[in-house]
N, C-alpha and C positions, 0 to 999 in steps of 0.2 A: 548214585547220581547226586550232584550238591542240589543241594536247599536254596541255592538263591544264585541268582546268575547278576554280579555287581558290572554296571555299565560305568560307572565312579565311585568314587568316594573321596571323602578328606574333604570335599567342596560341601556346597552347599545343598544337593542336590545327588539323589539318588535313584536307582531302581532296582527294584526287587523282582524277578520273573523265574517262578520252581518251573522246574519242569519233571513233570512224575510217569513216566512210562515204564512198561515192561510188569513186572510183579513186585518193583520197588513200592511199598508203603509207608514209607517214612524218611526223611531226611534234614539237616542239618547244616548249617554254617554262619560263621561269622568273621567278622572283621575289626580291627581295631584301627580306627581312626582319629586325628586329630579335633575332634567334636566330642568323640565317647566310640561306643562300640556300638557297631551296626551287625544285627544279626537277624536270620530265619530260619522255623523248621515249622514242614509240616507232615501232616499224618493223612492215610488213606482208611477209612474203615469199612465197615462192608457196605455192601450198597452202594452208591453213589456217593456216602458221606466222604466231604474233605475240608480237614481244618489246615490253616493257616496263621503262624503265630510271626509277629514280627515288632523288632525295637528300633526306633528312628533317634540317632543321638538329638543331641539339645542343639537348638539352633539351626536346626536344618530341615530340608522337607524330600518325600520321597512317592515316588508314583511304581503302587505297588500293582502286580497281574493275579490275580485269584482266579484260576481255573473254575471254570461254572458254565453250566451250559445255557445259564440266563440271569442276568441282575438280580431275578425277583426272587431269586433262591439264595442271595448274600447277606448273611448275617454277620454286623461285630457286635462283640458282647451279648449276644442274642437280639439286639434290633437288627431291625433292617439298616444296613451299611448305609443307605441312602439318607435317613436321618440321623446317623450315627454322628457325635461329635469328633471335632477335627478332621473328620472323611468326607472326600467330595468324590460324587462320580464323576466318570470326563466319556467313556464308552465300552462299549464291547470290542473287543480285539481279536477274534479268530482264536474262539474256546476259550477267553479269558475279559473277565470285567477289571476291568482298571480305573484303579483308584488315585487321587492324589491323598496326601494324608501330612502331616505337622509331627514333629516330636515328640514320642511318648510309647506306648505299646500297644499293640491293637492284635485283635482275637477273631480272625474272620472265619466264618463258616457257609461251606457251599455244598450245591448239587452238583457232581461234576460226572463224567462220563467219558472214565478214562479208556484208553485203547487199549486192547489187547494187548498178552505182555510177544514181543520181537519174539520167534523164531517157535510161536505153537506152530505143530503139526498142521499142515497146509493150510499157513497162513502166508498171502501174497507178501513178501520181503519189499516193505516200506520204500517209496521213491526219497532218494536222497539226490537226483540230479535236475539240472534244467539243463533242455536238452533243443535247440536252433536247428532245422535240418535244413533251415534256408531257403526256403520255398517263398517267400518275401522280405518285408521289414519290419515285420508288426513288433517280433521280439525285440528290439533294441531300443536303446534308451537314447541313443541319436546318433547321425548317420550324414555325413556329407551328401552333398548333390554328385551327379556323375556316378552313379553305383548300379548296376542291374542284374535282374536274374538273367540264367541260363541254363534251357534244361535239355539243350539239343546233344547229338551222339552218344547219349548215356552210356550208352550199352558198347561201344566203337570204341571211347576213346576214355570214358569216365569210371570203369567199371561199374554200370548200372546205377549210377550216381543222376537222378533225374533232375533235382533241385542244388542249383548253386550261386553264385553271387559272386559279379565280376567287376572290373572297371569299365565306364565307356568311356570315359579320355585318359591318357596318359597322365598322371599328375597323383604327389600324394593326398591319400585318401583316410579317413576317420570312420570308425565303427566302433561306439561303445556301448558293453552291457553293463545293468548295474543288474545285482542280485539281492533277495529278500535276505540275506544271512550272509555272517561270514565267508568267502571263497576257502577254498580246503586243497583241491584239485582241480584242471581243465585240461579236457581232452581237445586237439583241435585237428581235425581233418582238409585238408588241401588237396589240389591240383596244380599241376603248375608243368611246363613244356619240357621234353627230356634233355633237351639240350642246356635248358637254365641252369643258373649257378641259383639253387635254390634259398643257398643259405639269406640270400637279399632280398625276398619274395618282401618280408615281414619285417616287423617291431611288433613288441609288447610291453606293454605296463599296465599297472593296477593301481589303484588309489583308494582314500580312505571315504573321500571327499568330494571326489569328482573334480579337484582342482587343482592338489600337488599329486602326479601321478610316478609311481618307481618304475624303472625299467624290469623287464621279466625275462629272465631266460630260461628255456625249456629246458629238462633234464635230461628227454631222450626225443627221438625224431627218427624214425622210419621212414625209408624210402622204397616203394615196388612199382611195379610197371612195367612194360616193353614196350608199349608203342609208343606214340609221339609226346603223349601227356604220361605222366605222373604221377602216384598219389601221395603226397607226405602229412605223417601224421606226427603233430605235438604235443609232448605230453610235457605237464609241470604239475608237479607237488609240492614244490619249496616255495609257499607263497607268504607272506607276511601276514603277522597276523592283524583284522579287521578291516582286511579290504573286502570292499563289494562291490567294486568297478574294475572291468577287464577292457584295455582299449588293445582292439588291432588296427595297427597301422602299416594299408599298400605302402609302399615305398616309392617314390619316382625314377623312374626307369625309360627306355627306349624300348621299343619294337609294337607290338600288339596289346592295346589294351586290356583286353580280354585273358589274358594270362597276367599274373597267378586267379586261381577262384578259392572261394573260403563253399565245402561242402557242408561239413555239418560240426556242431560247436557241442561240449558237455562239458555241466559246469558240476562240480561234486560242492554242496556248501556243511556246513555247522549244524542245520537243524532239518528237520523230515522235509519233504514237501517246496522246498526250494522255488521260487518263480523268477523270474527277469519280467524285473517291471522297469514300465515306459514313463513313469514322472517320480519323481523324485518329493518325497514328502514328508523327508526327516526336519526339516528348516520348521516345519507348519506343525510337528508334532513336537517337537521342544519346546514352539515357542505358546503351542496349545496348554502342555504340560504345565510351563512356568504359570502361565495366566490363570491357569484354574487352581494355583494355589495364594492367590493373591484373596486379603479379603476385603472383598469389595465394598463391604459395608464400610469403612472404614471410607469411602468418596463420596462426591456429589452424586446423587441419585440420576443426573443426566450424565453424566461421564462413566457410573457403575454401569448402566443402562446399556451405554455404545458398546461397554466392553463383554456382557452377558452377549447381545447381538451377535457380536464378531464370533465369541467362543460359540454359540449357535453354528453356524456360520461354518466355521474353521470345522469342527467335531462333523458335519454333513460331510463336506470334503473327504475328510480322513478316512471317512465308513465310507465314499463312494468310489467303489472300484474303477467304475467307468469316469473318473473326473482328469480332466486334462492338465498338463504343467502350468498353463495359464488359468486354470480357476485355482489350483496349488498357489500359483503366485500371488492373484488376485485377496484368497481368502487369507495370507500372510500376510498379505501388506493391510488388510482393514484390522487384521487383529493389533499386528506391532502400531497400526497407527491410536487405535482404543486405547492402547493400551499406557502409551505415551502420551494420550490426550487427559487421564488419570487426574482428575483434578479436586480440590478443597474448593465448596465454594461459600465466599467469607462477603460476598456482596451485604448480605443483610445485618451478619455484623457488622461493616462498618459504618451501614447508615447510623445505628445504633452507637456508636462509640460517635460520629459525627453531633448525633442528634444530644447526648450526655455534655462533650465538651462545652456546647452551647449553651448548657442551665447558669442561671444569673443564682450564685449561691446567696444573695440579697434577697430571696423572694423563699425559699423554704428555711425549715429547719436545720439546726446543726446536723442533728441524729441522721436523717433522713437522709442528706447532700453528703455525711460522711459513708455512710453506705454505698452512694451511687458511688462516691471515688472510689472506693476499694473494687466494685465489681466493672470497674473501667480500666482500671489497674490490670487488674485480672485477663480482661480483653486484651488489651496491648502488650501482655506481656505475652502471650499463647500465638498472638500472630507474629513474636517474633523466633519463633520454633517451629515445627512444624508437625502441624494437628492435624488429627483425622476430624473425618465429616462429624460423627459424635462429640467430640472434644468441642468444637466450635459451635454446634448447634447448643450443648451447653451453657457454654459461657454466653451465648447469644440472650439464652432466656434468663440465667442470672439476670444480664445489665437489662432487659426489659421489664424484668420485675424490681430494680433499681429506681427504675425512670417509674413505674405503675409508682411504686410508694414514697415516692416523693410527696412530702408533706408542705404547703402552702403554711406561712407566717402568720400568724393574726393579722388582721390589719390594725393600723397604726394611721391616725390622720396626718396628712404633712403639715409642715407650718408655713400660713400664707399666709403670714405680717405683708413680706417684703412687697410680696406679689400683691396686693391688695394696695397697696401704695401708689407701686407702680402703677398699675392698671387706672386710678380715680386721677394720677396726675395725667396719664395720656389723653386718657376720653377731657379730661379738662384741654389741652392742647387742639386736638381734634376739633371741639366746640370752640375755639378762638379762632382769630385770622392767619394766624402761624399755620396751621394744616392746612390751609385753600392757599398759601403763596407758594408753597414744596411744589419739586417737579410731580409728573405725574407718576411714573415706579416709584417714585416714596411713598407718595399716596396711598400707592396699592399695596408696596408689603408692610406699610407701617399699618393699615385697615388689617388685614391677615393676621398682622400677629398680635395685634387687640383683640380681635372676637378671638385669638386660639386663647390667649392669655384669660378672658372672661370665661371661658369653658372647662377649663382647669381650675377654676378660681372657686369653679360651683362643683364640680365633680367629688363628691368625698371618697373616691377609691383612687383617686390621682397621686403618684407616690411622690417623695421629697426630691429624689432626680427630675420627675416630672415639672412640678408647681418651680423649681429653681430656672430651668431651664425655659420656661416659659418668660418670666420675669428678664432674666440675661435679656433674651432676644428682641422682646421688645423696649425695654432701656437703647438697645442697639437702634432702633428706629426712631425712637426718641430723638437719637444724635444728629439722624441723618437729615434732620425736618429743617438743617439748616442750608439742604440744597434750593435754593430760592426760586423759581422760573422768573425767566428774564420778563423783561415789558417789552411787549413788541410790536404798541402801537405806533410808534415813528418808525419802524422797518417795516409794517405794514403800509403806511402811506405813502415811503419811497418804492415800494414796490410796486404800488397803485400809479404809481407816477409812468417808473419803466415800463408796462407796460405798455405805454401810446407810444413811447421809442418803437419798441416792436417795430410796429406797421410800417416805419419807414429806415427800417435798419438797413436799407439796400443802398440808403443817400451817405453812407459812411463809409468812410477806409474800415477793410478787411482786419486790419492789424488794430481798430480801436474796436471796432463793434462786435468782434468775437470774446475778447474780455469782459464787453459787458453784457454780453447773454450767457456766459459764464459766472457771473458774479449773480445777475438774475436767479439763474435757475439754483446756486447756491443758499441764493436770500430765502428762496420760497422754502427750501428742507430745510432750514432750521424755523423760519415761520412755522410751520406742520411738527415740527415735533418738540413734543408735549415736555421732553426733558431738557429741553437746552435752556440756559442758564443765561444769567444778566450780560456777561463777557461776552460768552455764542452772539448773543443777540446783535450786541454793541459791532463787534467787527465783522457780519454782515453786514451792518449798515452799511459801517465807512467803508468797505469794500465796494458796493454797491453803487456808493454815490463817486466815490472815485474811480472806479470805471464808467459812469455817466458822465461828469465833466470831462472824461477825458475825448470823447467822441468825436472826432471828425468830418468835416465833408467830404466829400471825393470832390477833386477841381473841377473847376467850369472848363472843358478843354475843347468849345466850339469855335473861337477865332483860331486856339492852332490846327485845328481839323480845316479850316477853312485855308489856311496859309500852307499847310499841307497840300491841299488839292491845287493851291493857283501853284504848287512849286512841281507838280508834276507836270503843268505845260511847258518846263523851261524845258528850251531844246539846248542840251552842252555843246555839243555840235557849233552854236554860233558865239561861243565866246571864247576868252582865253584859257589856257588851262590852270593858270594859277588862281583865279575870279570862279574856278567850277571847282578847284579840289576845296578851298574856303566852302564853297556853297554843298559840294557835298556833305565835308562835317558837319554843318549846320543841318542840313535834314538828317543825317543821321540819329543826330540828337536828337533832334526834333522829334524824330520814331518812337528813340526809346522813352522818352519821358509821356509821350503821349500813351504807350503801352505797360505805362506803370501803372496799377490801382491807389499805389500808395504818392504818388505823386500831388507836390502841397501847390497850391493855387499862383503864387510867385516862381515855382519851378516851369510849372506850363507857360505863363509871360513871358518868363526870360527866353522860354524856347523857341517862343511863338516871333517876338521880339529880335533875336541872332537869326531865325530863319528867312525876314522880311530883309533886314541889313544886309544878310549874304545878297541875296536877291539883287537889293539894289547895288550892289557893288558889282554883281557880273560883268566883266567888261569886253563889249564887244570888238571881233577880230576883224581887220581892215580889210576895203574889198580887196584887195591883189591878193590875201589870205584869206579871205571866203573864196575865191576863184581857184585858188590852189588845194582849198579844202575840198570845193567841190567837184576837181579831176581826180582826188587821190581816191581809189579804192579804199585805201584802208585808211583816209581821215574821214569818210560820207559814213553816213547811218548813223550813229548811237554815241558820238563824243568823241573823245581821244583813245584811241586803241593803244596809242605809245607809251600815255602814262598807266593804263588800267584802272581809272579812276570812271569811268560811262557806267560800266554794267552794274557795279556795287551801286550806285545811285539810281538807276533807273528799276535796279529790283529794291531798292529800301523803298522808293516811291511807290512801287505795287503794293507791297505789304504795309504800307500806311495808308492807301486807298483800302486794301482789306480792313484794315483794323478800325480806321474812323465809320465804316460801313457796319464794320459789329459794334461799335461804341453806338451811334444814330440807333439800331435795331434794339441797344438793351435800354438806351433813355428810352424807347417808346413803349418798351414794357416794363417799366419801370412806374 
């Protein structure tokens, strides 16, 4: 029997599984690989004792199986395996502790408790099959909808066949087993109706993967029976090597669903004890495998953290028989997600490298500030590679012990000639009249930066950037002390004046006295404020006052209001038409000038004036034309209908009866 059963090699990643049965006590093998040579042998001795010797080439890692009927009896080197260098445990496996383990050679010794050797005198001949006799669906690893047992006519039609598994709709159908171990052989038992063409009952394939699957054709196939049904049996041996998925696939067909039936299934595999299992957990043991060969220490202690959890986690699963495909999927996906989460974390060094870039090398020593560059250097260069969590925690406390010994300069007194200068000549400004004529912001930042300047001046730790900088800024205020503030007692007075206008701004045209409450309310904001200057000053005035001369009266427009009302008793009706269309446009006009606010005191005369003229010019129409007027329907009522010149004048006369009615109503509130 070999010495190691290789599931790869040449990659990165191997595994090593002896398998010692019968009165075999020792065994042997190796491989030569593109890495070095990967080999194993191990030995049986009396008792329980069993050694395991094995070499992992360089640069690769290997998840070894040590026969042991418990962890706490595995020794390498004579420790216990568990603290053994380069060896991690991951679980117990069904008689075997499994290791992951790093390149090099390791010496495991265990308590193991092997079988009886095959073929002692009345010893039960070891199960090498799984064996479906179809009495449900627990055996299978999945199984379409539309599938049922049937266990009626056994004895009639099935030969004693009680448990079977049929279609209930017509339609193809899907049944797949996956096996603990390579398939070797499959027996497969059927029914199917005498009359069918049986060869079409079926399909077969097998697969590695459960995902590219090969077609399978049986080598022999038996047919018996007489009555209506049939039983055929398929046999296959020629199966590829490393499948462990068998699908049968009904076929789509017409007649009765319930024909063909699958009776009972035998699977022959690779190793003892064979099972059909229902979730599939090679994804979650690979990727368990990988994981527990990573070293963790090498990350952030929260990201190493998620990934111990998950392998927690992932290893329950794997041990627990009774776990479903979705806690398989579940615990696969928090592992690959840990494990991908796998992080350096460099937060505190680069506060660190932030907090170094920032030293004023003016203020320490050479020695000292040359140290800190070098161990910044050092940081910068490391992040741009890529370092484990040690690495970084290192060079972390380097540059913090850079920054700790950082040595302060002597002090040194600056020189404050300049500043001393400055300062005696501003407080001299300040004590003159030149400081009380400045707007008022000069005031205030030229005062600021005198007392800062006098604080500095007295300060003996104050450095030479300091005391210079002090001095600049207030020279800078100095300059500014020739913003003068205006005089603003003659804007003050014209304002005093505007406002007695106010109270009777309503006696002026619209169009003059909105300028000057415009120009008012102007004078006063720059009155109020403290910075505006001699100019500001100056043209609010003249703004001011020239919007006051410009002001206005609104006209006296009570004789035309009056010559208005005597011109709505003209009745048109008793004169000529050319004497009433004259007298029309005259009230017309008369309207609009009276409904002007801006209208000037000679505009209303003249209106008032054309509208009395028309008047007297109306020339009355002779009786034999009054008499004519007064049989005609359409000359009686309201003027001349022929010209259309009545109604426009008798409604302009309304609406100047309105409007002198709203002029009277605002003079009295006025």
């Amino acid at each position: 029997m070999k010495a190691v059963r290789l599931k790869s090699w040449g990659k990165t990643t191997s595994v090593i599984k002896p398998y010692a049965a019968g009165e075999l006590t020792s065994a042997q093998a190796s491989i030569h690989t593109v890495r070095g040579e990967l080999s194993s042998s191990w030995t049986r001795g009396e008792g329980d004792a069993y050694e395991l010797n094995v070499t992992i080439p360089a640069n690769t890692t290997a998840t070894v199986y040590v026969p042991a009927a418990d962890a706490t009896t595995v020794l390498e080197s004579g420790v216990s395996a568990d603290s053994a260098e380069g060896v991690n445990f991951l679980r117990m496996d069904n008689g075997f502790a499994v290791y992951s383990v790093g390149s090099g050679s390791y010496s495991f010794t265990s308590v193991y408790s092997a079988p009886e050797p095959i073929g002692k005198p009345g010893e039960v001949e070891p199960q090498v099959s799984a064996v479906d006799e179809f009495a449900d669906f627990s055996k299978m690893f999945s199984n379409q909808d539309s599938l049922r047992t049937d266990t009626g006519n056994a004895d009639k039609y099935f030969m004693g066949d009680t448990t079977r598994i049929c279609r209930s709709k017509l339609a193809e159908k899907e049944v797949v087993y996956y096996l603990s171990d390579d398939i070797r052989a499959i027996n497969l038992v059927t029914f199917t109706g005498k009359n069918s063409d049986w060869t079409k009952d079926f399909t077969f394939s097998v697969s590695s993967d459960n995902e590219t699957y090969l077609p399978l054709d049986y080598q022999n196939a038996t047919r018996d029976g007489s009555s209506s049904w049939v039983r055929v049996i398929y046999q296959f041996d020629q199966i590829p090597e490393g499948m462990q998925f068998f699908k049968i696939t009904f076929r789509p067909m017409t007649g009765n669903a319930w024909e063909p039936q699958l009776a009972k299934l035998t699977v022959d595999c690779a190793s003892e004890n064979p099972q059909f299992l229902t979730v599939d957990k090679r994804a979650l043991q690979t990727t368990y495998d990988e994981a527990a060969q990573i070293n963790l220490e090498d990350y952030s202690t929260e990201s190493a953290d998620a990934v111990r959890r998950a392998l927690a986690e992932a290893g329950s699963v794997l041990q627990n028989s009774a776990a479903t495909q979705q806690m398989v999927s579940d615990a696969l996906s928090a592992l690959q997600t840990a494990v991908s989460g796998l992080s350096v974390d460099i937060t505190a060094l680069l506060g660190l490298i932030a907090e170094a870039e920032q030293i004023d090398p003016a203020l320490y020593t050479q020695q000292s500030y040359d140290a800190l560059q070098q161990a910044l250097q050092s940081a910068n260069d490391l992040l741009g590679s890529e370092p484990t969590q040690p690495e970084v925690d290192g060079v972390a406390a380097e540059l913090q012990q850079a920054l700790d010994n950082l040595e302060v300069k002597p002090a040194v007194e600056a020189d404050k000639t300049i500043l001393n200068k400055v300062l005696a000549y501003a407080q001299s400004l300040k004590d003159s009249g030149e400081y009380d004529q400045a707007i008022d912001s000069v005031q205030e930042s030229f005062t600021l930066a005198l007392n800062h300047a006098a604080s500095v001046s007295v300060d003996p730790s104050a450095t030479q950037q300091q005391v210079d900088e002090a001095w600049t800024t207030l020279m800078t205020e100095i300059h500014k002390l020739g913003f003068v503030r205006g005089d603003k007692t003659s804007l003050d007075q014209l304002i005093a004046i505007s406002e007695g206008y106010l109270a009777y701004i309503n006696r002026y045209t619209p169009s003059t006295a909105q300028p000057f409450t415009a120009a008012l309310e102007a004078a006063k904001g720059v009155s109020g404020d403290g910075d505006a200057m001699q100019e500001e000053v100056e043209q609010a005035e003249n703004t001011l006052l020239g919007a006051m001369v410009a002001l206005r009266y609104k006209a006296d427009k009570s004789i035309l209001e009056a010559v208005l009302a005597e011109a709505t008793e003209v009745d048109p009706a008793l004169y000529t038409t050319e004497s009433v269309l004259s007298f029309n446009r005259a009230a017309d006009a008369a309207s609009a000038v009276f409904s002007d606010p801006e209208a000037t005191q000679q505009e209303v005369n003249a209106a008032a004036d054309s509208l009395k003229e028309a008047m007297r010019l109306l020339e009355p129409i002779s009786s034999e034309q009054n008499a004519a007027v007064q049989g005609d329907p359409a000359a009686t009522g309201r003027g001349s209908a022929k010209t259309g010149e009545t109604f426009p004048v008798a409604l302009a006369v309304s609406l100047l009866g309105l409007a002198a009615a709203s002029f009277v109503l605002s003079r009295k509130k006025n």
